[in-house]
Structures are given as C-alpha cells and as structure tokens.
ZAMAR-56819 format. One record per atom (N, C-alpha, C, CB): x, y, z; residue number from 0; atom name. Coordinates in steps of 0.02 Angstrom, whole numbers. Glycine has a CB too. Layout:
# ZAMAR-56819
[node [X,Y,Z],NUM,CA]
...
END
This chain:
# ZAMAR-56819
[node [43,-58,0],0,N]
[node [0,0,0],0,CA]
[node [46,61,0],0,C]
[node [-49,0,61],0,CB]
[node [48,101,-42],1,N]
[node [88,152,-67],1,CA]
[node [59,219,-54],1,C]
[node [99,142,-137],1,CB]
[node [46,256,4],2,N]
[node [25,309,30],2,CA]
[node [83,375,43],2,C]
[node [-6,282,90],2,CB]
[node [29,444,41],3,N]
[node [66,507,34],3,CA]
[node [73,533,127],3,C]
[node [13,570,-26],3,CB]
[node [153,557,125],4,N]
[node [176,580,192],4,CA]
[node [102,642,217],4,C]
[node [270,623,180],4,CB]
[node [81,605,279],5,N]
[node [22,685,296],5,CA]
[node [-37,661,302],5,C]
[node [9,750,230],5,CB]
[node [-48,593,265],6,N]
[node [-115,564,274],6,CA]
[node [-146,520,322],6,C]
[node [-125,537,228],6,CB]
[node [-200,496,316],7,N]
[node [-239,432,378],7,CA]
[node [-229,389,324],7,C]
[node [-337,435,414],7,CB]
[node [-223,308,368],8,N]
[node [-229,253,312],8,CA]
[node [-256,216,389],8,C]
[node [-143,220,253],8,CB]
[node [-295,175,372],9,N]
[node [-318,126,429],9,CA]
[node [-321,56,379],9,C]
[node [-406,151,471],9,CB]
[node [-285,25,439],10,N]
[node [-270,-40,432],10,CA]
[node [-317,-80,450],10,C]
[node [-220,-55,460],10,CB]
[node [-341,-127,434],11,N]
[node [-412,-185,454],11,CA]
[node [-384,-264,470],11,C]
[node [-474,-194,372],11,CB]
[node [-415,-276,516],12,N]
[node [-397,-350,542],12,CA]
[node [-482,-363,561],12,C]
[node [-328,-355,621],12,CB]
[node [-493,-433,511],13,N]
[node [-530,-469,536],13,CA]
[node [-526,-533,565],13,C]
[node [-560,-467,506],13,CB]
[node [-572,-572,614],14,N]
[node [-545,-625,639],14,CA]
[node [-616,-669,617],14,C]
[node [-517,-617,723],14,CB]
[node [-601,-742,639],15,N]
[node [-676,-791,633],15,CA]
[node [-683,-825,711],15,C]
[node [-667,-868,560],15,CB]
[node [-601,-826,736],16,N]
[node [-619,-881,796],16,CA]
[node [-637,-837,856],16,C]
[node [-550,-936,819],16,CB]
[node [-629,-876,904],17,N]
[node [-625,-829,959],17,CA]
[node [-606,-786,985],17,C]
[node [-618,-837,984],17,CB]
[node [-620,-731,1001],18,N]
[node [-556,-660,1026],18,CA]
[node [-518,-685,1069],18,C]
[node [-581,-586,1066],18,CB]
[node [-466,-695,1073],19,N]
[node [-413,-691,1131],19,CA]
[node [-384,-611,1140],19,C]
[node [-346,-745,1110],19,CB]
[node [-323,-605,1143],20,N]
[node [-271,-536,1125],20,CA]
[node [-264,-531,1056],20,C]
[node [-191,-540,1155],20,CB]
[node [-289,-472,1039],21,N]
[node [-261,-437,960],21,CA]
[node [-207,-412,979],21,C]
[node [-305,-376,919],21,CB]
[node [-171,-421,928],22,N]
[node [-110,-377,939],22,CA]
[node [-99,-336,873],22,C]
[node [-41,-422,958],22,CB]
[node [-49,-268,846],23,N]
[node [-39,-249,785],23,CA]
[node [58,-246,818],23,C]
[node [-94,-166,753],23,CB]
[node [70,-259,767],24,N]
[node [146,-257,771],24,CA]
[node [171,-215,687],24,C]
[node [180,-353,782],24,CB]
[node [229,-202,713],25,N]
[node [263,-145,672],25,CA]
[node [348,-196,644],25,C]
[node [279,-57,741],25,CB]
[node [362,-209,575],26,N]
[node [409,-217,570],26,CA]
[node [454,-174,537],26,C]
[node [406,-260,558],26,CB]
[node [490,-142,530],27,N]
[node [515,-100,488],27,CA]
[node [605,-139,456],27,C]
[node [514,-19,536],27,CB]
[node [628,-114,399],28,N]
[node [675,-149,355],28,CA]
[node [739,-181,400],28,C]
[node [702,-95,297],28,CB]
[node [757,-218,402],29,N]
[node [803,-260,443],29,CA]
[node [798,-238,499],29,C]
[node [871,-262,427],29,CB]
[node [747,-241,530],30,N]
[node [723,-238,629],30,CA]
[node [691,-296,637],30,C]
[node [659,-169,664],30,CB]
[node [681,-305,714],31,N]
[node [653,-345,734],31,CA]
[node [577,-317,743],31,C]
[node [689,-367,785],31,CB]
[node [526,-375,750],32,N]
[node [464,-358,747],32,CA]
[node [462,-309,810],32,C]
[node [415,-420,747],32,CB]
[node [395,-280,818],33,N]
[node [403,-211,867],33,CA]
[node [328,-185,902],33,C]
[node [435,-141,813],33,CB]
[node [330,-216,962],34,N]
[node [238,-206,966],34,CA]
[node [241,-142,966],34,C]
[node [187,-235,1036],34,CB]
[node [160,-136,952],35,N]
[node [124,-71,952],35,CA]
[node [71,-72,992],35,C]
[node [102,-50,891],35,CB]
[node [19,-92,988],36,N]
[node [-24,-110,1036],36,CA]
[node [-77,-153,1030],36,C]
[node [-46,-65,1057],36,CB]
[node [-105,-191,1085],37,N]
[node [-152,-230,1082],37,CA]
[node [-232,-203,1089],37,C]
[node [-133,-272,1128],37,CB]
[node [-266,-252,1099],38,N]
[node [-347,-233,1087],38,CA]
[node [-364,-176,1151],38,C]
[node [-406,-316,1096],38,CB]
[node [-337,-186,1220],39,N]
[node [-350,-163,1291],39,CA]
[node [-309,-99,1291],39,C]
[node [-326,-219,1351],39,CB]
[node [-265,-108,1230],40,N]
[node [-199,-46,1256],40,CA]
[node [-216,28,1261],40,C]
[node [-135,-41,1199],40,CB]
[node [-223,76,1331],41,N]
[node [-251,128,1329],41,CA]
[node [-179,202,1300],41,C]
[node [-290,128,1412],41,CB]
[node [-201,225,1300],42,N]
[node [-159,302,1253],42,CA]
[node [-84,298,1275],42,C]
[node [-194,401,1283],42,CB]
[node [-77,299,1350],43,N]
[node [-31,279,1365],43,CA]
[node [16,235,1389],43,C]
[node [-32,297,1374],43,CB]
[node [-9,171,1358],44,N]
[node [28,116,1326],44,CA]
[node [67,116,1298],44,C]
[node [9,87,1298],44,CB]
[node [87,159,1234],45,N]
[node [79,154,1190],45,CA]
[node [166,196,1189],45,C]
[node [6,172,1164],45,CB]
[node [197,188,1136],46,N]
[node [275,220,1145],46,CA]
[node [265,303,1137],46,C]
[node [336,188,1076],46,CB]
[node [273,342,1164],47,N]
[node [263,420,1162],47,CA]
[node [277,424,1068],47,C]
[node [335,474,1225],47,CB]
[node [292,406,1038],48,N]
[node [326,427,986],48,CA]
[node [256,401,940],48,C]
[node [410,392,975],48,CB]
[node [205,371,965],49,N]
[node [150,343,911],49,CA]
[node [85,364,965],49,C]
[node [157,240,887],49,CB]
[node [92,384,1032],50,N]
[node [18,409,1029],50,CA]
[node [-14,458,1032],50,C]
[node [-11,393,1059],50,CB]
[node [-12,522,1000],51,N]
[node [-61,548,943],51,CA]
[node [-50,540,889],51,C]
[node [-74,604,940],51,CB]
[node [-35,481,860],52,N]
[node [-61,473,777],52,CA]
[node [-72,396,784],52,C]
[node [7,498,703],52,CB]
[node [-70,363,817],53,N]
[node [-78,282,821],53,CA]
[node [-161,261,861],53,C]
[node [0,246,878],53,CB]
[node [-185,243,825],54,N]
[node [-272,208,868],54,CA]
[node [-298,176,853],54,C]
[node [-329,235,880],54,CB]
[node [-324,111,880],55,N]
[node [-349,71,881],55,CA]
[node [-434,65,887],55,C]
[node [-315,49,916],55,CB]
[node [-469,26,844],56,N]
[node [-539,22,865],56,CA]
[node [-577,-69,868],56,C]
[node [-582,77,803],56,CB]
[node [-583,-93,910],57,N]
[node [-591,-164,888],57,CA]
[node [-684,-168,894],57,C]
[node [-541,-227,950],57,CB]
[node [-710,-196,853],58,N]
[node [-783,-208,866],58,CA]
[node [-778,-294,865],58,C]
[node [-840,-168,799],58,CB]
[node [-809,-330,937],59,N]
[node [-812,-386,938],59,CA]
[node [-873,-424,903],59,C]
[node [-804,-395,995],59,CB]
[node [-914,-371,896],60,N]
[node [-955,-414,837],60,CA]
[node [-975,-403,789],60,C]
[node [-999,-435,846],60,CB]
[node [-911,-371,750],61,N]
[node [-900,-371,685],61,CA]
[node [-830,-418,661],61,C]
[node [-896,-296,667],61,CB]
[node [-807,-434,738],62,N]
[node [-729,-465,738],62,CA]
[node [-692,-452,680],62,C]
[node [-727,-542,744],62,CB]
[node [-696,-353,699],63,N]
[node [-625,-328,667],63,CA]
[node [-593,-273,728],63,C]
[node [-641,-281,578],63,CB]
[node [-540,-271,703],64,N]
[node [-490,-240,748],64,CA]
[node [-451,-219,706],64,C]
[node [-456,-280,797],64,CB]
[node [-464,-129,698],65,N]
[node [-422,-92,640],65,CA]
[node [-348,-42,700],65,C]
[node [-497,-18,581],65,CB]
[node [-322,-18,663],66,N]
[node [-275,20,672],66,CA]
[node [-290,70,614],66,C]
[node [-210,-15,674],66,CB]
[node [-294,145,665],67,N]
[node [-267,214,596],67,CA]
[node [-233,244,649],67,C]
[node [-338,281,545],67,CB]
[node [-195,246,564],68,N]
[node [-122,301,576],68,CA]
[node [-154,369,565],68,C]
[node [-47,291,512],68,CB]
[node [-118,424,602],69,N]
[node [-145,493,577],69,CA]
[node [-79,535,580],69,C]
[node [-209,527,627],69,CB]
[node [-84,571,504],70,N]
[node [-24,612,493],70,CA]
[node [58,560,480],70,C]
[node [-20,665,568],70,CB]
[node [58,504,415],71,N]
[node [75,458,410],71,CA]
[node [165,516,398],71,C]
[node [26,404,354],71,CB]
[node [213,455,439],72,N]
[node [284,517,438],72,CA]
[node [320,437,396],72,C]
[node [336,562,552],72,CB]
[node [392,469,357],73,N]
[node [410,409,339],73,CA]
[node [445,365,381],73,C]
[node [440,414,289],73,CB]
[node [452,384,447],74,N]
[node [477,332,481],74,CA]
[node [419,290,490],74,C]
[node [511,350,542],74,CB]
[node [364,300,463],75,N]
[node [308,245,481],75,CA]
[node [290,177,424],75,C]
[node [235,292,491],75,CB]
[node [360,205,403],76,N]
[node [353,143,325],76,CA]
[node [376,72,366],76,C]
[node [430,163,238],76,CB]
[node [334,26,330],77,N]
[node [366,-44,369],77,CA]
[node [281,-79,346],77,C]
[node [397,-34,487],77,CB]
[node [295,-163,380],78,N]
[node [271,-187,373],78,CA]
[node [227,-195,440],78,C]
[node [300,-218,343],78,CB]
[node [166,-214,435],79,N]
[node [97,-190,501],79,CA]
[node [76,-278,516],79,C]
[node [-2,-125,456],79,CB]
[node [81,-298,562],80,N]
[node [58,-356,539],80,CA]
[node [-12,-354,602],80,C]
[node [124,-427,541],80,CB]
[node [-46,-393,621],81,N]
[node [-111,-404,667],81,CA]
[node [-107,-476,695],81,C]
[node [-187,-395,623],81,CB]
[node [-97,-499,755],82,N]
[node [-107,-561,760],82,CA]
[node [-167,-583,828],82,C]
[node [-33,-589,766],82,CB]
[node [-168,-642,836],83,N]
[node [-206,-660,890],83,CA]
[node [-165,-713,944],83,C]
[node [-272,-693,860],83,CB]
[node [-168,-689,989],84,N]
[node [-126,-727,1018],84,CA]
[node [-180,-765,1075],84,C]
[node [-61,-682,1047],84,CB]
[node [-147,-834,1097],85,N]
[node [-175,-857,1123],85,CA]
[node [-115,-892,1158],85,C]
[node [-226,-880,1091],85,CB]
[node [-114,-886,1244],86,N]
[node [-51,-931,1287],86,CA]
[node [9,-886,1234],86,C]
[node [-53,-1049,1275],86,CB]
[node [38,-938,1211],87,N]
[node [104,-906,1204],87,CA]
[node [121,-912,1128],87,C]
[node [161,-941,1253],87,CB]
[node [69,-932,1101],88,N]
[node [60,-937,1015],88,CA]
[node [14,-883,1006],88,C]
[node [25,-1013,981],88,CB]
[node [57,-840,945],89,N]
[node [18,-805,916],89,CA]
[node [18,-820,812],89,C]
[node [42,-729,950],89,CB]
[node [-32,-805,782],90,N]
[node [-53,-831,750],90,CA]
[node [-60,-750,692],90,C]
[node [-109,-878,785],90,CB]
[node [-36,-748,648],91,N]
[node [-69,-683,594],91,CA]
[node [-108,-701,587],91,C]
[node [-50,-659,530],91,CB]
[node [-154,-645,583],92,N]
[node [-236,-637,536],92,CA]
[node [-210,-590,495],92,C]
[node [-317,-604,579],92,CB]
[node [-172,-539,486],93,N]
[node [-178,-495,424],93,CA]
[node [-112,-446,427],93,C]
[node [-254,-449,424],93,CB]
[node [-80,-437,360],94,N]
[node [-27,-404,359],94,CA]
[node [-49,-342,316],94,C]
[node [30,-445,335],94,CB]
[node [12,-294,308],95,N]
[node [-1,-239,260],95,CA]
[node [50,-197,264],95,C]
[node [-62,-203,269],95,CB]
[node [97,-191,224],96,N]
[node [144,-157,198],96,CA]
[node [126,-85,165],96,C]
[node [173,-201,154],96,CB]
[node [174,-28,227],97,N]
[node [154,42,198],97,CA]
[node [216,60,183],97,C]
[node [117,97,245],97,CB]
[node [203,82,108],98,N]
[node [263,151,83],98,CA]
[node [264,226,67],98,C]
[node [287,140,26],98,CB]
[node [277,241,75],99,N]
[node [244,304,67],99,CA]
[node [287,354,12],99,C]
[node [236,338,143],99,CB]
[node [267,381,-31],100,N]
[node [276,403,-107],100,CA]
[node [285,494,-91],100,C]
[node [192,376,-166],100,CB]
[node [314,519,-121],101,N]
[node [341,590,-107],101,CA]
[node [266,625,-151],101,C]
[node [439,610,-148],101,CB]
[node [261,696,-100],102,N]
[node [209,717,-117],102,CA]
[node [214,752,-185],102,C]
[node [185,753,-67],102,CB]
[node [153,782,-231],103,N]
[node [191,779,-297],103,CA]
[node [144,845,-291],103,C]
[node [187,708,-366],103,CB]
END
C-alpha cells in the first residue's frame, strides 16, 4: 500500500475464531518485529513517539480490529502485521505493507 507523507490510512484486521489478545505489530526494514499495541492498550501504553497518531478500534461483533495512523511520517514505513494470540502462540490474521511516495 503506497500512501502520501500527511495522510490517515487505517489498517483492518478481521478475525472468525475466538477473541483472545489482538495484537498490531510494526516491522520495519532489517528490525526486529516491534509491538504497538493490543486490543486493551489505553493512550498511554503506547511508545510516546505513536500516541497521537496511532489508534486502535476493535468491534467484537464485527470481529474486526483496525488500526489508523494519523499524519502518516516516513519513519512509519514498514510492514503492520495483526495477530491473535492465544497462551504463548500467536497466529497472523492480516498483514499490510506501507510506503509512502513523495508528495507531488
């Protein structure tokens, strides 16, 4: 997904099984994966550096659990992934790769 520096992009995770912990994780180019936050995670959870532009909305009975970014910077390029964790396995439901393209 190829987005302009300045914008919202919300990310979507849907699930089928049971809710356990959502999680959204952040990978960016040769790093290690990098939480961001889970379904419960309140504002300040969250690393000072992502919360006012990082938020979460989960509806359990629509069993989705999005993430929007607001005011997208390019350190926010990387790969987004969503998982469900359950005990000590967690499981992807949905990835999404942001780049972001110079404004024209």
């Amino acid at each position: 997904m190829t987005i302009q520096e300045g914008t919202t992009v919300t990310l979507n995770c849907s699930y089928t099984s049971t809710k356990y912990v959502l999680i959204w994780y952040l990978q960016k180019s040769d790093e290690s994966l990098r939480f961001l936050l889970h379904d419960e995670s309140k504002k300040n959870d969250l690393d000072v550096e992502y919360r006012e532009r990082f938020f979460a909305f989960h509806d359990p009975e629509k069993k989705i659990f999005q993430l929007t970014i607001k005011n997208i910077q390019w350190s926010d390029t990387g790969a987004y992934y969503c998982a469900r964790e359950h005990g000590t396995m967690c499981r992807t439901q949905s990835a999404a790769t942001l780049e972001l393209s110079p404004l024209t």
